[in-house]
N, C-alpha and C positions, 0 to 999 in steps of 0.2 A: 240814515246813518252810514260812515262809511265801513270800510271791509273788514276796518280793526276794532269795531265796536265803539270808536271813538265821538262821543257830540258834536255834531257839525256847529257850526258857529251860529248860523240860522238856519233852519229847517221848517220851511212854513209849512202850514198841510191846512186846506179848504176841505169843508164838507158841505157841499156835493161839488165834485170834482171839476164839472166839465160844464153842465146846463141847470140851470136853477129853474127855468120857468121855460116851458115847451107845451103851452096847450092852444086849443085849437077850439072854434065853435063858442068862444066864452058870451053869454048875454046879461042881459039886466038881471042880479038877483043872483049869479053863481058865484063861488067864491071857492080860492082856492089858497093853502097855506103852502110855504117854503122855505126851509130854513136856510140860513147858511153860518155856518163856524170857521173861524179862521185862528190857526193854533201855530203858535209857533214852539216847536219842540228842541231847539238849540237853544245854547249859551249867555247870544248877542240880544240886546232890543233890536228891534225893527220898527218904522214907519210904515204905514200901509194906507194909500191912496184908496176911496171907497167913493163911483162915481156910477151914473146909468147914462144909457143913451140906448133910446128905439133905433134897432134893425130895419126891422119891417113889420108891416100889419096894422092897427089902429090905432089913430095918434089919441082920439078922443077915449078908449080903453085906457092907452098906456097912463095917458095923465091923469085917471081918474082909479088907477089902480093904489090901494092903503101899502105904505111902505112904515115901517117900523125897524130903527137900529138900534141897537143895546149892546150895552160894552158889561159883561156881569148882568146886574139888577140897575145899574145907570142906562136910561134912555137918550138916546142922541141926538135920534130922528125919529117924528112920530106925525107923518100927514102923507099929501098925493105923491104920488110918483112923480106926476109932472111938476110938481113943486119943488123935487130933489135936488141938488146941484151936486155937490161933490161933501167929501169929510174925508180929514184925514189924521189918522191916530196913530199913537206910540203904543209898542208893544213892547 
């Protein structure tokens, strides 16, 4: 918000801010959960591009890691990672 208190027009806010997924050592059989929320607290709609791509580490992990997207109680994506492409939603 800015200095006057005033609604900025868009104001998006992600939760977790910066790294969603940082682990290390993962094998057959471990599993880890990670949210992420994307809020917009201004005025305006917004479109928001929602897309993955391996950095680095294992390709055969990545694509076989469970990805789940839900807008509310509606599900949008619900299979591998490696099978993800992109989504893009109105907010």
């Amino acid at each position: 918000n800015s200095v006057s208190g005033e609604v900025q027009e868009i104001d998006i806010i992600t939760t977790a801010e910066k790294v969603l997924f940082d682990v290390t050592n993962m094998k057959p059989g471990d599993w880890a959960i990670r949210d992420l929320e994307i809020k917009n607290s201004g005025k305006q709609d917004f479109d928001y591009l929602f897309s993955s791509n391996k950095k680095s580490g294992s390709t055969q992990l990545y694509n076989e890691l469970f990805l789940t997207v839900t807008r509310g109680n509606t599900e949008l994506y619900k299979g591998k990672l490696g099978g993800f492409q992109s989504l893009i939603q109105d907010h």
